[in-house]
C-alpha positions in Angstrom: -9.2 -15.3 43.5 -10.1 -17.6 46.4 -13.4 -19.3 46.8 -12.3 -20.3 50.8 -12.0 -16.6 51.7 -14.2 -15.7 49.1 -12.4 -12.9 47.7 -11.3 -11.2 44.3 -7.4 -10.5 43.5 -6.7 -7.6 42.1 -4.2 -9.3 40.3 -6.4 -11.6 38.0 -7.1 -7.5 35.8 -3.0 -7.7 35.4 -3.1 -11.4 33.9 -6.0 -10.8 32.0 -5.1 -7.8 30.7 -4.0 -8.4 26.8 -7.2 -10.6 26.5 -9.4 -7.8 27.7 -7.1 -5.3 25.6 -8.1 -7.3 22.8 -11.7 -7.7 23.7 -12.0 -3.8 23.9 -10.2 -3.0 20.5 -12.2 -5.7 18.9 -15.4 -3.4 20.3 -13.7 -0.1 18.9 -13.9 -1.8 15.7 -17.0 -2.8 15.7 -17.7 1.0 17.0 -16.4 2.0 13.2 -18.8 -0.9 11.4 -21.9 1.6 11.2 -23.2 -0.8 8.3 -23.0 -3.9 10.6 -26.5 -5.0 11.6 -28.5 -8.2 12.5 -31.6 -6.8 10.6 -30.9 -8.6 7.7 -30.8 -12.2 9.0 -32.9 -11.5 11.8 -35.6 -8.5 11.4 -35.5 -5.4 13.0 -36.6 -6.7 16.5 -35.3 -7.1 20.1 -32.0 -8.9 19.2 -30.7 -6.5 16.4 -31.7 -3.5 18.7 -29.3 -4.9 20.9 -26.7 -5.7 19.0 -26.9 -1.9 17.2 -27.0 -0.5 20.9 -23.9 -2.7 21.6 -21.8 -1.8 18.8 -22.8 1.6 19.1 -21.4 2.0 22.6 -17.9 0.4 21.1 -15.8 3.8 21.9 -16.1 2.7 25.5 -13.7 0.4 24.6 -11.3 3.7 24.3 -11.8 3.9 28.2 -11.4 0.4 28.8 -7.7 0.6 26.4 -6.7 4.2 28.8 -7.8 3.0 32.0 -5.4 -0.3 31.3 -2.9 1.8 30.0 -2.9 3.3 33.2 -2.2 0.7 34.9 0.3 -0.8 33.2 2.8 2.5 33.2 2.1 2.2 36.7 3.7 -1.9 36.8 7.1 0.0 34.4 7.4 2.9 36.4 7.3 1.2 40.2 9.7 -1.4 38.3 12.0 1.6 37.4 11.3 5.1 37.6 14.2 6.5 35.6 12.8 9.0 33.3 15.0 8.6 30.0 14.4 4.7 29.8 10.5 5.2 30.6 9.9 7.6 27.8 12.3 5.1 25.6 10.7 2.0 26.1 7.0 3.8 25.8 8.0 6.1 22.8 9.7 3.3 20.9 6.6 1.0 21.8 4.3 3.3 20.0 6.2 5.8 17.2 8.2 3.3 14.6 4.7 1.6 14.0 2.3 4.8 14.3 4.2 6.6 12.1 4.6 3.7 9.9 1.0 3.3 9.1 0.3 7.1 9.9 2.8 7.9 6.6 1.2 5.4 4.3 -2.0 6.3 5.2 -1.8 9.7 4.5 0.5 9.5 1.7 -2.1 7.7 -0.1 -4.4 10.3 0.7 -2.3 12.8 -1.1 -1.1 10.7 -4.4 -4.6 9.7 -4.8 -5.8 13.6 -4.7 -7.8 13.4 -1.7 -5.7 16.4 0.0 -4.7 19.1 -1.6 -2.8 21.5 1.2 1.0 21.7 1.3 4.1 20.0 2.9 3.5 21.7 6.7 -0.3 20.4 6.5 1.0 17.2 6.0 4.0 16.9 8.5 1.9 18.0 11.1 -0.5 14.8 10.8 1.8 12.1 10.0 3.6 13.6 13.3 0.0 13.6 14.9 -0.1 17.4 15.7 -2.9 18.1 13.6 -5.5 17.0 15.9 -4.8 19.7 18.4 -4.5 22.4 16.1 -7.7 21.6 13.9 -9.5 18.6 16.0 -9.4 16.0 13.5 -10.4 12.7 14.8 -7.9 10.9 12.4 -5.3 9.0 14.8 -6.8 11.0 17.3 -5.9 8.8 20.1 -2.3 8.1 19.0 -1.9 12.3 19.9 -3.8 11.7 22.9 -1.5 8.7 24.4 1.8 10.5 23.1 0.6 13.4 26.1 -0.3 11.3 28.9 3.0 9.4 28.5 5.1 12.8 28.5 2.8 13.6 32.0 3.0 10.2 33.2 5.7 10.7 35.9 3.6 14.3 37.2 0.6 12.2 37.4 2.5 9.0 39.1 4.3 11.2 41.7 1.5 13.0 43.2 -0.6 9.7 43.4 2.4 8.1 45.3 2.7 10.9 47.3 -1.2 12.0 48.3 -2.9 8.4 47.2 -6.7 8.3 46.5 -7.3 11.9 47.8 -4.1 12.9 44.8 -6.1 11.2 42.2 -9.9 12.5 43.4 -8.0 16.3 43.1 -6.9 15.3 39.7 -10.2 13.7 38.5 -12.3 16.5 39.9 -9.7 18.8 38.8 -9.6 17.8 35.0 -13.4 17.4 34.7 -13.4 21.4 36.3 -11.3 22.8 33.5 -13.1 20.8 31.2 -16.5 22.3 31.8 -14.5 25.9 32.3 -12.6 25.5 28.9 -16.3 24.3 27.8 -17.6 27.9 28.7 -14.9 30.0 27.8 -13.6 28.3 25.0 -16.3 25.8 22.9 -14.7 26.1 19.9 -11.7 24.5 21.2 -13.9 22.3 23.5 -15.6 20.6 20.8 -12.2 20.3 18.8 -10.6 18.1 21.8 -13.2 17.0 23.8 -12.5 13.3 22.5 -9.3 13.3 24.6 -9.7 15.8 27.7 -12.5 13.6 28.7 -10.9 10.7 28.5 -8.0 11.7 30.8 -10.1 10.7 33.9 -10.2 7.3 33.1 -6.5 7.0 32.8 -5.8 8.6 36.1 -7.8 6.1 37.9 -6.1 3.5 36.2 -2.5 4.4 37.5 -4.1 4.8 41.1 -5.8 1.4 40.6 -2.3 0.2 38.9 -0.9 0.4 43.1 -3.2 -2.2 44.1 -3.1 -4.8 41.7 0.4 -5.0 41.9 0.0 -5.1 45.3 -2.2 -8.5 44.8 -4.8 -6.7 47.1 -7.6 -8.9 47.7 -11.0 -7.7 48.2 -14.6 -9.6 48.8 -16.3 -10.5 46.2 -19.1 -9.2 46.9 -17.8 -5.8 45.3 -18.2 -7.7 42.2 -21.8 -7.1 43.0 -21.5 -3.7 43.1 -19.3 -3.5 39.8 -22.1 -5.2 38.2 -24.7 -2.6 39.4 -23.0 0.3 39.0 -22.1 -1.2 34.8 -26.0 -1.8 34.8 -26.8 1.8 35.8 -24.8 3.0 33.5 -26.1 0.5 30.6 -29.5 2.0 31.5 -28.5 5.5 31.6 -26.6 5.3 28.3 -29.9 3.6 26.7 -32.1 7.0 27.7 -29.1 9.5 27.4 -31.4 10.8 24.1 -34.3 11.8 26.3 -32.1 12.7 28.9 -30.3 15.3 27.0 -33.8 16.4 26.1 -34.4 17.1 29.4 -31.6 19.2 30.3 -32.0 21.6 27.0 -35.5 21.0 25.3 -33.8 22.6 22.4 -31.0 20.2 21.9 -30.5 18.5 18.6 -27.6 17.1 16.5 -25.7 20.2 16.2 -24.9 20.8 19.3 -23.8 17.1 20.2 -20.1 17.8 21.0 -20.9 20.1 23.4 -23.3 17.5 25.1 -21.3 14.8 24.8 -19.3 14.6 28.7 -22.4 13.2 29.2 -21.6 10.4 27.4 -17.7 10.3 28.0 -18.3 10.3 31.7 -20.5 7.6 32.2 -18.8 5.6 29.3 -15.3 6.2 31.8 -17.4 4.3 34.7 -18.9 1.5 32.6 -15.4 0.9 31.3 -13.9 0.6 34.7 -16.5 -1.5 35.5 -16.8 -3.7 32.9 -12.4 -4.4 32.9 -12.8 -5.4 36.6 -15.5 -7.7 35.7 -14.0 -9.2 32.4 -11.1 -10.0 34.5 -13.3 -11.6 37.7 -14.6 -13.8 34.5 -11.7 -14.4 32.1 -9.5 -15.5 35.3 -12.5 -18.2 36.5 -12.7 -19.5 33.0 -8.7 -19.8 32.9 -8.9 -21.6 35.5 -11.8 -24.3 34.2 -9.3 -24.8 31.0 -12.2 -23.7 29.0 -12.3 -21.4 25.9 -8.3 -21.1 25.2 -8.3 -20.9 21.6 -10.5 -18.0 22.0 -8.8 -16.3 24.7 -5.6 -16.6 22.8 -7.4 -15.0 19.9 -8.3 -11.6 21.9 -4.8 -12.2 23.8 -3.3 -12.0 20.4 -5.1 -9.0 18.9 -4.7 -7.1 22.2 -0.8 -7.5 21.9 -1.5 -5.5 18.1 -4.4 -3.5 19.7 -2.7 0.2 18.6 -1.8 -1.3 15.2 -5.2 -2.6 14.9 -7.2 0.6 16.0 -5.4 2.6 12.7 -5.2 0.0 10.0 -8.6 -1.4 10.7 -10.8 2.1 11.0 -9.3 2.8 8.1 -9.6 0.2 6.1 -13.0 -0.5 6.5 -14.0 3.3 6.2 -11.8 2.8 2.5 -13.5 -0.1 1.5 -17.2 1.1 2.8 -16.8 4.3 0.7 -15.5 2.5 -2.4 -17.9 0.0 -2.7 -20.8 2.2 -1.6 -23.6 1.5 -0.7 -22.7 -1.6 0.3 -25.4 -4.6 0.4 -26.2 -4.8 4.4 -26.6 -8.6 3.9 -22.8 -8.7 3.2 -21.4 -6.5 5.7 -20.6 -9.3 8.5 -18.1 -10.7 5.4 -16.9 -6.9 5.1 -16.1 -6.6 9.0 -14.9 -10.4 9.1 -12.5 -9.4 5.7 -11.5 -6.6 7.0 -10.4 -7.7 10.8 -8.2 -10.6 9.3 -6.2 -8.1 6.9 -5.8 -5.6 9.6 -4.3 -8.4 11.6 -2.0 -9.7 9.2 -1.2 -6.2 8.4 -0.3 -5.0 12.0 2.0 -7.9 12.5 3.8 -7.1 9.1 4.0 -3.6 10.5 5.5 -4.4 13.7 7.8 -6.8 12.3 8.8 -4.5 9.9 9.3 -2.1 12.6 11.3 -4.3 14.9 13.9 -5.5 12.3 14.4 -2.1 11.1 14.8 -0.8 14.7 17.1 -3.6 15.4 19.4 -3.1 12.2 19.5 0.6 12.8 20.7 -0.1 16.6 23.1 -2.2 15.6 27.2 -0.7 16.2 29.0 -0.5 13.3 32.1 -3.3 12.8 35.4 -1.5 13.6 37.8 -2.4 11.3 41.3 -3.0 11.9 44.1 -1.7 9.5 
């Protein structure tokens, strides 16, 4: 960023990245808090409604977590494109811990009697198949980001080679089988929608990825436009329940999977938005000195964000159903509890992870005789 030429580097979303990583998996969290209200210490008024209408916009942060994802297979594959070591580093990034927590998890579902089904039912979630057989939202988006690294280098290679025409075919093209497979196929539709929506997003991050490692510099007054485009969406999110009124007077909750690219879409833009403007604002305040410790604090969680996304939605849906109902007054100490386990947790994981990795790499003495 430079206040003479009054422009905006691309760059500053690469350097902020891991802080706005851990900004957005902080909001997915609070997404999964459905107790967690102001109304309690403040009275059901203006400033709870927005905190509710904040929190309850958290899966956004799913779209913020792709779009960067995007970009930053974009920074390893320009770096180097050879297919074996990509999938390596990005498979060996994500499996030892997801299948870590993944076969805890659901092994504790089974000894404590909460499944019932047999050895193939539960192979095919702790492998995170399940979800595309049976739409189970359990670890859903560990499935999801297992695919778009396997298409990554499809994706990458026809961006290179047709640029932002490539990736408007793509984007166009996805949301056009979506609504077809929508028709045709709503059963399967509203089993994956979660995911196929969110492949947009993810696209456009590994177009963007070109020009932030470029350090392309742009005029601020984009940032403008950012912020009014986010705002439109804000405001179209807030009516979204009347709007979905007015495109089918006879919509109501059962049909809200089939209604919901309404929401995925414009959630995509916001989240696009909103990591462009985060980084405009975390890269100013990095440069005043100010607010360190807590940028290290979202820096840090963002570096555990995956780990964090399965140990905490699942801890706090455990402890919620336990100890139901739960006094709202003491839900903040629930969601506080409950983020400081996860994170001690998701470091012992990836520690875990990492020596055991390490050991199990390591070549065997010869021995001489």
């Amino acid at each position: 960023m430079s206040l003479q030429k009054r422009t905006f580097n691309l760059y500053s979303v690469s350097e902020a990245r891991n802080v706005i990583f851990g900004i957005a998996t902080l909001w997915i969290g609070l997404f999964h808090s459905a107790g967690l209200s102001l109304a309690p210490y403040f009275g059901k008024g203006f400033l709870n409604s927005c905190f509710v209408f904040v929190r309850s916009k958290g899966n956004v942060g799913v779209d913020m977590f792709l779009f960067l994802s995007g970009i930053g297979l974009y920074f390893s594959f320009s770096n180097d494109s050879n297919l074996k070591s990509f999938w390596k580093k990005r498979l060996m990034r994500v499996l030892p811990t997801a299948l870590l927590i993944g076969t805890i998890y659901f092994s504790i579902r089974y000894i404590t009697g909460r499944e019932s089904t047999g050895l193939l039912f539960y192979l095919s979630r702790v492998s995170f198949l399940h979800f595309f057989f049976t739409g189970e939202r359990v670890f859903w988006f560990i499935s999801l980001i297992l695919v778009l690294y396997l298409l990554f280098p499809l994706i990458y290679k026809a961006i290179v080679r047709f640029g932002g025409k490539g990736t408007a075919v793509m984007v166009v093209g996805i949301v056009a089988l979506n609504f077809l497979l929508r028709w045709l196929a709503p059963s399967l539709y509203s089993m994956w929608e979660v995911a196929l929506c969110r492949i947009p997003v993810f696209i456009v991050g590994i177009w963007l990825g070109r020009y932030i490692k470029e350090k392309r510099e742009i005029s601020r007054k984009w940032l403008w436009a950012f912020l009014g485009v986010a705002i439109l969406m804000i405001v179209y999110l807030y009516f979204l329940p009347r709007i979905r009124l007015l495109i089918n007077p006879a919509y109501d909750e059962s049909m809200e999977q089939m209604y919901m690219f309404l929401y995925r879409y414009a959630g995509s833009v916001l989240a696009v938005m909103l990591v462009l403007l985060d980084s405009f604002v975390i890269t100013a305040i990095r440069r005043t000195g100010h607010c360190n410790v807590l940028r290290n604090i979202f820096e840090f969680i963002g570096l555990y964000s995956m780990e964090y996304y399965m140990i905490y939605l699942n801890l706090i849906h455990y402890l919620e159903r336990i100890y139901k109902p739960f006094p709202a007054y003491h839900q903040p100490m629930l969601c506080v509890g409950c983020c400081i386990i996860s994170i001690v947790l998701c470091v012992a994981a990836r520690k875990f992870c990492d020596f055991f990795m390490a050991y199990m790499q390591k070549k065997p003495k010869k021995t001489t005789s």
